[in-house]
C-alpha positions in Angstrom: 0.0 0.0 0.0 2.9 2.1 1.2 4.6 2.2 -2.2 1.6 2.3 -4.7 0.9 5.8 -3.3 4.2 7.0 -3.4 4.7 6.2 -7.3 0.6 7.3 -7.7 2.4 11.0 -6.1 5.5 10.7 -8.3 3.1 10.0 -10.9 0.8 13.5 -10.0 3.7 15.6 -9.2 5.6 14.7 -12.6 2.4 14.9 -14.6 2.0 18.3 -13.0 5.7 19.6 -13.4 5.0 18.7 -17.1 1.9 20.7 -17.4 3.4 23.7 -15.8 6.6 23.1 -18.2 3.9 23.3 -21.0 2.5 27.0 -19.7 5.6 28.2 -19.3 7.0 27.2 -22.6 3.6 28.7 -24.4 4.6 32.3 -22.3 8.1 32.3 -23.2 9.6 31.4 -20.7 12.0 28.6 -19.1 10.9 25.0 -19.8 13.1 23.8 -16.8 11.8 26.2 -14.4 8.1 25.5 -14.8 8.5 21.8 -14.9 10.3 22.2 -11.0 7.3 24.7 -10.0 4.9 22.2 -11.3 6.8 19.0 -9.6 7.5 21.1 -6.0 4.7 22.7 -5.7 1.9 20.7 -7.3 -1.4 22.7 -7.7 -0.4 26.1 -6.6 2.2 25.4 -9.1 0.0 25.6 -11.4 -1.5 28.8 -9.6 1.7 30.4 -9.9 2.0 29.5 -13.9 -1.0 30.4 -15.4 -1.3 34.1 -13.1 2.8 34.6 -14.6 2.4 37.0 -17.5 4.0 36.8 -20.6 7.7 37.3 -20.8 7.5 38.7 -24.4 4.4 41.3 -22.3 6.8 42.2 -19.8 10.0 43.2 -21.8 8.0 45.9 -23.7 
């Protein structure tokens, strides 16, 4: 029981580190960096993501 729900959270946290990696990548900025705020911090990471603006926005 122990270790199906650890690789069930692996499982959530890497699915949302790559969901994150994806919004980041469509606002310009760093792959890398959104898949780790997606994988650390789960849901708020994808809080965090989607209330980022655009990095092509912000340099204007």
């Amino acid at each position: 029981m122990t270790s199906s729900l650890f690789f069930l959270s692996l499982a959530m946290a890497v699915g949302f580190g790559a969901w994150c990696a994806y919004i980041f990548e469509r606002k310009g900025r760093d792959r890398r960096a959104g898949f780790w705020v997606g994988f650390l911090f789960g849901v708020f990471g994808l809080l965090i993501a989607s209330l980022l603006s655009s990095k092509k926005d912000s340099q204007s």
